[in-house]
N, C-alpha and C positions, 0 to 999 in steps of 0.2 A: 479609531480606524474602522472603516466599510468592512463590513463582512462580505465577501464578493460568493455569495453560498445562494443555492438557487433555491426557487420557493418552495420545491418539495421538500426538500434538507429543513430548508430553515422552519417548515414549519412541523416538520417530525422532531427539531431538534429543538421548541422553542423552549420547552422550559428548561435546558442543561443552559442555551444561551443567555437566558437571563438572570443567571443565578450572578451573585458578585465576585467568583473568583474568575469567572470569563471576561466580564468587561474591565476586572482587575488585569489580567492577562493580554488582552487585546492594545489595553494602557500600554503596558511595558512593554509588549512588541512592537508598538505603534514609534516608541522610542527609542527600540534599538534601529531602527529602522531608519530612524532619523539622527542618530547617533555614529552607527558601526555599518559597516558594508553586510549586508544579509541576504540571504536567497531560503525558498525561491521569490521571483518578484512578489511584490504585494496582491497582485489580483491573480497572482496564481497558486498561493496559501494554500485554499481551500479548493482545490481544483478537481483534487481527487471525487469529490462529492458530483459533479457537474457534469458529468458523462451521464451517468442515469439512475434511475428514482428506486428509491428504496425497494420497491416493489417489482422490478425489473433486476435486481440483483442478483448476483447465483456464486461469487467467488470472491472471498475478501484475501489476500495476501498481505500481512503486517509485516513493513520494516520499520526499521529504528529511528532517522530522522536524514533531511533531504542532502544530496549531494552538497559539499560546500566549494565546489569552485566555481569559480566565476563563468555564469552559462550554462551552468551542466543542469541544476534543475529546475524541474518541472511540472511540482507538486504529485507526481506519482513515484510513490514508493518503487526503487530500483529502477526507473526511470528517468530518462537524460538527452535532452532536446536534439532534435535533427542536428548530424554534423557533428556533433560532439562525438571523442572518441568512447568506445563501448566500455566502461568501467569492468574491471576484473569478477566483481560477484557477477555481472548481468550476464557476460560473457561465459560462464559455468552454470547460468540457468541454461542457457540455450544451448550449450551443449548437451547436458540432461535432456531436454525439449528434442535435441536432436534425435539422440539413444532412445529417447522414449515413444517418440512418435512415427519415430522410422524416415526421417525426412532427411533430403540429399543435401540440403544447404543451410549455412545459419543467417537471421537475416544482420543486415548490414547496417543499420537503424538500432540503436539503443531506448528509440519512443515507442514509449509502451501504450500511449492512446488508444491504437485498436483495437487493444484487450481490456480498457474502461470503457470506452464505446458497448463492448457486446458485456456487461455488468459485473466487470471486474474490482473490485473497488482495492484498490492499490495505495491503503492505510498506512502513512508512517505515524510511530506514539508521538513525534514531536512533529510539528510543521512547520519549523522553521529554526536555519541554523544561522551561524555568522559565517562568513566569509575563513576559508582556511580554518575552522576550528571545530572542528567535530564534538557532537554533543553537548555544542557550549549553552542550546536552548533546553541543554536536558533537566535543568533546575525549575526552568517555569512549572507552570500548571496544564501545558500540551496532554498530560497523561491524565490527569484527570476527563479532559473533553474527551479524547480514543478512549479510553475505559468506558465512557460511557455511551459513545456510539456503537464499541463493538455489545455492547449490551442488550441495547436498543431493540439490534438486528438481532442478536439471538435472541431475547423477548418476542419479537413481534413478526420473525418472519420464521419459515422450515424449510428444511432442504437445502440451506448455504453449506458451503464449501469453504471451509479456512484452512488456510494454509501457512502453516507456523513455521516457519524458517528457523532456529538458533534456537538456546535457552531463552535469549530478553525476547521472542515472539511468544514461544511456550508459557514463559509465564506470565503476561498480557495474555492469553488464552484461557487461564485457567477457570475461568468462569462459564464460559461457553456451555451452553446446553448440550449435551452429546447425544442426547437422545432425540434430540429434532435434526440435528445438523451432523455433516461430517468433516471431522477434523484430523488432518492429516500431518503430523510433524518426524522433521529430522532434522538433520545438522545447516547449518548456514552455511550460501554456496559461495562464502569468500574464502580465499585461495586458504587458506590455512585449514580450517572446517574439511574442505573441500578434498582437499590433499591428503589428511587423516582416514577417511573413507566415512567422513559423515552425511555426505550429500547426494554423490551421485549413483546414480542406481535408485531411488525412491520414488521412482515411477508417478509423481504425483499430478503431470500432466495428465496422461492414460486414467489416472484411476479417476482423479477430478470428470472426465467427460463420462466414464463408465457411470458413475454416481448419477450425475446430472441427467444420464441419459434412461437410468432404470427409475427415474422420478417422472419420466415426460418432460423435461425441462430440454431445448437444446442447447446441445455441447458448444465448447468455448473454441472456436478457431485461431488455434494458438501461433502458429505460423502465417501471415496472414502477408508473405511476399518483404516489399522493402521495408 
């Protein structure tokens, strides 16, 4: 299978890529793919990476693995293609987003693109699910590759911004350098989490540009219209 991963990725990533549990992995998703109905499309897999270059990065957000119905994703984490209806966690981010940043509207778009445009990188641990079955690619070796891109970044870059959503974020986190980076966790903003009083209120829109902004770095335009 084409790694559709752009040349800055691929070649910050070259040696995880050519290790044999990747092209082992690429095998077998190459074959569910040919097999079972899976999302997101193939050339949109690694899509998260292709907004912008390692060096340009300033905010990682890990979810768990991509929408499974038919359409909705599109390879960004809690992200879900124009037209598609707004799934219930994204819908609970932007309300928080709302509270947090003081803004009159939520937008009406569940595409998160314009916040991997400005160097959001919108990590799920898996990249790819089947059709209707949630975490059925959670067996491959997807955790092994995010383990070690979120590594990578906190090795090689400072002053990122992660953003851990849930326990299974938290701990895919637990490596993270915290003394170069900041790392911000609470509860997952799906309805259940959400409801409990794990989520909302944790200001983490505000605080992420506060950070980014006492570094020199410019802040994330997090509302950015439809």
């Amino acid at each position: 299978m084409k790694i559709n991963l752009n040349a800055d990725w691929q070649n910050i990533l070259s040696e995880e890529i050519q290790k044999p549990y990747f092209e082992e992995l690429l095998e077998i998703v190459d074959r569910e793919y040919n097999e079972q109905i899976c999302h997101p499309p193939k050339d949109l897999i690694f899509s998260a990476f292709n907004y912008c270059s390692l060096n340009d990065l300033k905010v990682v957000i890990i979810g768990q693995d991509p929408y499974h119905g038919r359409g909705e994703a599109n390879g960004l984490s809690f992200s879900v293609n124009d037209g598609v209806r707004i799934p219930p966690s994204l819908r609970n981010i932007y309300r928080e987003l709302n509270d947090d940043i003081g803004t009159i509207f939520l937008p009406t778009s569940g595409n998160l693109e314009k916040w991997a445009k400005q160097g959001v990188l919108l990590l799920n641990a898996s990249l790819t699910v089947r059709e209707d079955t949630p975490n059925s690619h959670k067996h491959l070796k997807w955790n092994l590759f995010t383990d070690a891109v979120i590594q990578k970044i906190s090795n090689d870059r400072e002053n990122i911004v992660f953003l851990l959503w849930g326990a299974f974020a938290q701990k895919k986190g637990l490596k993270i350098d915290r003394s170069k980076h900041l790392v911000l966790e609470s509860g997952h903003p799906s309805p259940m989490s959400a409801n409990q009083g794990k989520w909302f209120g944790n200001k983490h829109f505000s605080k992420t540009n506060d950070y980014l902004k006492s570094k020199g770095i410019a802040p994330i335009e997090w509302i950015t219209g439809e």
